[in-house]
N, C-alpha and C positions, 0 to 999 in steps of 0.2 A: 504494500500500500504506500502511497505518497503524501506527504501532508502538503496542504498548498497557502505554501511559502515559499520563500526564496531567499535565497542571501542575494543573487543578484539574478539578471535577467537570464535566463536558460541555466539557470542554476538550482532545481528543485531540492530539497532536500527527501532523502528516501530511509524510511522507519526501519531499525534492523530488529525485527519483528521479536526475536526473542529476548531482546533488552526489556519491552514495553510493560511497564510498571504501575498499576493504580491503587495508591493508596490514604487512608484519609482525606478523600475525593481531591486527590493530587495525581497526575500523571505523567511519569518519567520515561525517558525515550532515547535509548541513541539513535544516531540519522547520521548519514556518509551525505557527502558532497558533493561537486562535480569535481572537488581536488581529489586527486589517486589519495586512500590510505585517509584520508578529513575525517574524521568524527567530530559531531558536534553532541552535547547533550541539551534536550529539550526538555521543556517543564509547563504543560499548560494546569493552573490552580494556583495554589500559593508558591509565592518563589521567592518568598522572607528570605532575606541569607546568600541568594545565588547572584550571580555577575551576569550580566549577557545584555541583549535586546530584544525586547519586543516586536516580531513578528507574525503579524495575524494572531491569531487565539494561542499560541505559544510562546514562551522564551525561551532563545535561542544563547548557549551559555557554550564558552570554551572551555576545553577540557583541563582547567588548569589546578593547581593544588587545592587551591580553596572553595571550588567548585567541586570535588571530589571530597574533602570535605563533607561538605552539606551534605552530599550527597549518602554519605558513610552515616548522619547524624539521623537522617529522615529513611533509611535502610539499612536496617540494622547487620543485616544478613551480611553486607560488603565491608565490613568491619572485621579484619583477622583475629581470629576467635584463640584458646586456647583448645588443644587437641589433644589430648592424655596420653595413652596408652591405644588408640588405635592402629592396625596396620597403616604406615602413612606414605609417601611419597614429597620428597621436594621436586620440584622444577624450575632451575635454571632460566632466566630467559635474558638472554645477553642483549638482544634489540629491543624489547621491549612493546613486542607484535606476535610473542605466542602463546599467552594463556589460553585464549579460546580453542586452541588444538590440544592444549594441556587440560581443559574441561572436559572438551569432546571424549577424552582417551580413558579418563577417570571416571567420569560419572556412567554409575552403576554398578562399579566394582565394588565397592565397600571400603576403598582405600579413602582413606581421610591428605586433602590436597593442601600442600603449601603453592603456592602459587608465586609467592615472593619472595624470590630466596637471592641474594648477591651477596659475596662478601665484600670487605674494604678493598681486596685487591681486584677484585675487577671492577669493583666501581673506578677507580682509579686510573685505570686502563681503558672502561669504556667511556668517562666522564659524565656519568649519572650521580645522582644524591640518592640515599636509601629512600625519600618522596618519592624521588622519581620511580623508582622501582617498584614500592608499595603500591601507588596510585596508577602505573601504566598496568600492573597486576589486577588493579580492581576494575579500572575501565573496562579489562578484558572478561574478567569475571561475570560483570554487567551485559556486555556485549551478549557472551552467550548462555544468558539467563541462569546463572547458577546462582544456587539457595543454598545451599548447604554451608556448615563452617569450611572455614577454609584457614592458613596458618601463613606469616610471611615471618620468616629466618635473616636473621643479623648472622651472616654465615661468616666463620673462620675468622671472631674475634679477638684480638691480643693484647688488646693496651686498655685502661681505662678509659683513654680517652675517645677510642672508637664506640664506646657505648651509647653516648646522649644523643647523637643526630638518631638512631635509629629507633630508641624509646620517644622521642618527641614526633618523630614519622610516624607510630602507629603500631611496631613491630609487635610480636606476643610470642618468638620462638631467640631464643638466642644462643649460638653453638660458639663458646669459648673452646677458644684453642691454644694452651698453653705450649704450645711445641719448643718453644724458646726457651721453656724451661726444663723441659726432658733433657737428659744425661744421658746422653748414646753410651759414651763412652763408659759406662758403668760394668758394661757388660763383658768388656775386658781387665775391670781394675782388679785389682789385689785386694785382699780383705783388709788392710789397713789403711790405705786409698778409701775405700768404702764407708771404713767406722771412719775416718774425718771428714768426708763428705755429708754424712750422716748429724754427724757432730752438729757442722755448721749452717744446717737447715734454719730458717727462719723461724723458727719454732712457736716464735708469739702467732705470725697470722696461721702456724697452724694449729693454734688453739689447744696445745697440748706439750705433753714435752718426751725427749725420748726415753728417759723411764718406765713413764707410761704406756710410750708406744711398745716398747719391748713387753712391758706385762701385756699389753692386748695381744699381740700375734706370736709371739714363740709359742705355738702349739700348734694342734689338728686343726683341723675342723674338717665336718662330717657333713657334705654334698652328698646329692642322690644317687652317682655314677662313679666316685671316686671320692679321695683325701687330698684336702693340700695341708704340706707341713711345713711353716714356717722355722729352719734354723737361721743363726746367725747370719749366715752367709746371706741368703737369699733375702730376710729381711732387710738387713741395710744393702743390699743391690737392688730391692724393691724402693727404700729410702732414698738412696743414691739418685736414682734415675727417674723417679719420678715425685720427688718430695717436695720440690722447690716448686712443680706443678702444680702439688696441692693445694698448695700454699699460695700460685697466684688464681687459682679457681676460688680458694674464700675470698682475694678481693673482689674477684669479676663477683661473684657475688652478691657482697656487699656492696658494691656500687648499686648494679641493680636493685638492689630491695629497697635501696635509698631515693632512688626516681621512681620505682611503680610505686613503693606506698605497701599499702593496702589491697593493691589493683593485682590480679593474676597474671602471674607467666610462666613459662617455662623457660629451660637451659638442656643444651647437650654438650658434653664432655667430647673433646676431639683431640684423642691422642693420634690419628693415623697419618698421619705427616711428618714422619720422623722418620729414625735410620735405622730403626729396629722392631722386631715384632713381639708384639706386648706377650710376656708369658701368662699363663691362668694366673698363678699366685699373684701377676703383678696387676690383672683386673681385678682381683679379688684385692689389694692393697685398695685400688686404685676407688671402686665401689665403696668398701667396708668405710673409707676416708669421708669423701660427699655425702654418706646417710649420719655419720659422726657430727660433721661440719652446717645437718641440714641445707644441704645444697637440695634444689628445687629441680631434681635434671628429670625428665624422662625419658632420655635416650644417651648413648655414650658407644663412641665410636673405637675399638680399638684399631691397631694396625694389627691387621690379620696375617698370616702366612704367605706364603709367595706374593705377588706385585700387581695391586690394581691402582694402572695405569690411567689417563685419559683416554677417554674415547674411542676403549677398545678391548674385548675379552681377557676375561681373567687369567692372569699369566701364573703357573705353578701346574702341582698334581692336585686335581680336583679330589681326592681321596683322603688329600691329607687335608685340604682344607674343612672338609667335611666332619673329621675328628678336631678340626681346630673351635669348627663353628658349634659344634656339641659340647666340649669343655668351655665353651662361653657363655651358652646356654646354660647351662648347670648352674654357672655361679648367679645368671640371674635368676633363676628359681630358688638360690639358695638363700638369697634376699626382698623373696616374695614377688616375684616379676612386676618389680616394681617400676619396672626402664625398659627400654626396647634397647637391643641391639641397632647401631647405626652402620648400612654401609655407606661408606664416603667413597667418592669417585667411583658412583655405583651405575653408573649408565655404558650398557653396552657389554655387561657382563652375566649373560642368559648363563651358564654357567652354575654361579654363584643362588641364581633365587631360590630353587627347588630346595638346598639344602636350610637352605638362612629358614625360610617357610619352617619347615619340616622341625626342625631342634628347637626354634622359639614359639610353634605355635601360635603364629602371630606377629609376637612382638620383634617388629622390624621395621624399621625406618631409610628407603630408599635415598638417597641424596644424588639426582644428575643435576649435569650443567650446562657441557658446551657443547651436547649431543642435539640440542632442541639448533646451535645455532651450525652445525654439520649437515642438518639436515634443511636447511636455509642454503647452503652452499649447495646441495644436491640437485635441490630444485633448479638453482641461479647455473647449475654447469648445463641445465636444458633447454631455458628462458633468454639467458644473456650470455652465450658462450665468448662471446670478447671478453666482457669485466673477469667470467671465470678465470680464464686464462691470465686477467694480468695479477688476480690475485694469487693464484697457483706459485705465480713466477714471484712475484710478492714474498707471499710466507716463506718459499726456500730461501731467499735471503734473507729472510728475516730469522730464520729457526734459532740460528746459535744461541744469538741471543736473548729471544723470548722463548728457550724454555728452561733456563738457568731457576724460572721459582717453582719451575714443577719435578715431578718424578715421571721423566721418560724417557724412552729407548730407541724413538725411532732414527735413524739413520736418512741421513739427503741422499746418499747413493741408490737406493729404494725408489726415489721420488722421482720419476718424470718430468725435467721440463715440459712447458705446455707446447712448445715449436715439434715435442717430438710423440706427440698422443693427438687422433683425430677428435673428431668431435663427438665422435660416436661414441669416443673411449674416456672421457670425462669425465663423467658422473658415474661411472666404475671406482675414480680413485677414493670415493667416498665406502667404499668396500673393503680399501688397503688398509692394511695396520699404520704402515709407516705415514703413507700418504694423510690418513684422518687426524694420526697425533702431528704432523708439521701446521695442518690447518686447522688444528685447534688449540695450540696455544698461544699462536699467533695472534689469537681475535682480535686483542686490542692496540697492537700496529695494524693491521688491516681495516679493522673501524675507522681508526683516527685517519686513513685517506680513503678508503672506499666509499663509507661507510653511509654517506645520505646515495648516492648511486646505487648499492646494495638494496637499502630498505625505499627507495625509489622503485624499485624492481620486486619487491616482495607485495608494497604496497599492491602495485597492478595487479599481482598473483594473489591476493591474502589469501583467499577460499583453496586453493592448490597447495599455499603455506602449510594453512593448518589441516589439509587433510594427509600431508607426510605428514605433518608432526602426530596426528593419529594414529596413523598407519606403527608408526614407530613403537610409538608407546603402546599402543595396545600389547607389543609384544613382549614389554618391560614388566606390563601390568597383570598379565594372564597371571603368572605364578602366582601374584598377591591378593590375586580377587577374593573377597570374601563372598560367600554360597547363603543365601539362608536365611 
């Protein structure tokens, strides 16, 4: 249907029918343009609070922060809720044009959706604000009429002072990541090395002292499937390596509890970005500490066994990960499955879901990211074979150096120049191991020149957009669907 109005002359505005909203005889509406990719929001009733102009029996409002706002105040639903303990999924969206393919793929599964998820380092790289992120998250939400709660994640937090833009945005999921404070190197010291590193833990923010600590853990404890036995050794290489962690997860914290108040949220623990993989006794330190400390988390990531990479199947023996993912399972049970296991750089690794499913029953927490913007390039190597091509050539020069903050393997000799693959052969590379991780860690050198040319080009396409991005996920999502 059309509403008849105009911003200008041959320029109808057109109702994107699943947005259309009536409530307390108010009526809310997105409506495209004749600009590629325009949304505007429309409001015919009260429109206390909103921005825009008056055309015909409606106002016509741009999509800006404070109009999404309103919008969040007078809809409560578009408001990022808090998500407990159900099967969940985050998604990633790097431009900021794929939630509605992230709706599509989700709704009906039973999987509970984050929709807003950026950490500080890509914001940074792509030059978005967590608003920005939050709010192009709900516009899209809007767009295609989702109800349900939904989650937006201050992902891979480290500092204090990355906390406040993201609570004063709206956030209600936040995944500290103290990796800066993991001790790799623990895992080679010597037991005297060990007890001084132990020693000189911070002991005030961790609200305890090592006396104590040793009278809590020098013992058993008795799990459904096994024992873990803390001695000396393993205790302070548990201390060692991850104490000082502890220790900046009670400030992260206390920060937080200090700007929401009173107000609900949650936290995830993200050890999986480090040089070593967590052993059980060290999630079981790592757990036994945040329920100590009342830390607020319902998910915790550890670094699991062999290597998950970006933007591309689980690297290891699937077998061993499988007893890995079971002795981690245990210890949440052992603590009343009170957290979900988190996979991080979890898109692209079919692999991995059946078993995570299967040992937590559930409780599991998906995390993708730059596979929603992979599959943006897939499309663009069909639509716009020039721009592909120069961005192909692009990312291999760019690799070296953007991907020095990630963990990856893939190799430029792998990688095809575009002078030397037809066009037919393209959107294959979106297939390759190496090919997908050089053009995905790249994004945000390629944004910062591509990058209105790109979502120029997706705009045209949205509807094709988000039906890869479905297509996709749907295959991410089968494992986790809940029945019933």
């Amino acid at each position: 249907m059309s509403l008849n109005v105009h911003l200008a002359v041959d320029a109808p505005l057109s109702v994107i029918e699943k947005s259309v909203v009536t409530l307390n005889d108010t009526t809310y509406a997105l409506v495209t343009t004749a600009v590629p990719g325009e949304r505007k929001l429309v409001v015919s009733g009260d429109t206390t609070g909103f921005t825009g102009v008056a055309q015909g029996n409606v106002f016509v409002c741009s999509l800006t922060a404070e109009n999404a706002r309103m919008l969040r105040e007078r809809l409560s639903w578009l408001q990022p809720a808090v998500l407990g303990l159900q099967t969940s999924a985050g998604f990633g969206d790097r431009l900021g044009i794929a939630t509605p393919g992230h709706a599509e793929a989700t709704r009906g599964t039973g999987v509970a959706a984050i929709f807003a998820q950026q950490s500080v380092r890509e914001n940074t790289r792509t030059g978005r604000s967590p608003q920005n992120v939050l709010d192009d998250a709900m516009w899209g939400a809007f767009e295609d009429g989702w109800r349900e709660p939904w989650g937006a994640d201050a992902d891979h937090m480290k500092t204090l002072e990355d906390i406040e833009p993201f609570v004063t945005a709206g956030y209600t999921f936040f995944t500290v990541d103290p990796g800066d404070y993991v001790d790799d190197n623990a895992e080679t010291d010597d037991d005297a090395t060990l007890r001084e590193k132990a020693t000189a833990l911070p002991w005030h923010d961790i609200q305890t002292t090592l006396e104590a600590t040793r009278e809590r853990y020098l013992k058993s404890f008795d799990l459904d499937q096994f024992s873990l036995t803390f001695d000396e050794h393993t205790l302070y290489k548990a201390l060692a390596k991850y104490g000082a962690a502890v220790a900046h997860m009670a400030r992260m914290t206390a920060r937080l509890q200090g700007l929401f108040g009173d107000h609900p949220f949650e936290m995830e623990i993200s050890v999986d970005e480090t040089g070593t993989t967590t052993a059980l006794i060290e999630h079981f330190y790592i757990a036994s500490e945040l329920k100590r400390l009342q830390v607020p988390f319902v998910s915790l990531a550890p670094r699991f066994v062999g290597r998950f990479e970006k933007g591309v199947g689980y690297i290891g023996e699937v077998a061993e990960l499988d007893r890995d993912i079971a002795g981690h399972a245990s210890i949440q049970r052992y603590f009343g499955n009170t957290y979900k296991l988190s996979l991080h750089t979890g898109s692209d690794k079919f692999e991995v879901y059946p078993p995570a499913m299967k040992h937590t029953k559930g409780l599991v927490h998906l995390k993708t990211a730059g596979t929603s913007y992979l599959e943006a390039l897939r499309l663009l190597a069909t639509i716009d074979t020039p721009l592909f091509r120069e961005i192909l050539d692009f990312a291999r020069d760019h690799y070296e150096n953007d991907r020095k903050t990630y963990h990856v393997s893939a190799t430029l000799e792998q990688v095809p120049a575009a002078a030397n693959l037809t066009d037919a052969q393209l959107a294959d590379l979106l297939n390759q191991f190496d090919a997908r991780q050089v053009l995905h860690v790249t994004f945000g050198s390629v944004l910062d020149t591509f990058g209105s040319r790109l979502v120029r080009d997706l705009h045209e396409h949205q509807t094709e957009y988000h039906d890869y991005i479905k297509r996709h996920f749907d295959k991410h999502l089968a494992p986790f669907r809940r029945l019933g």
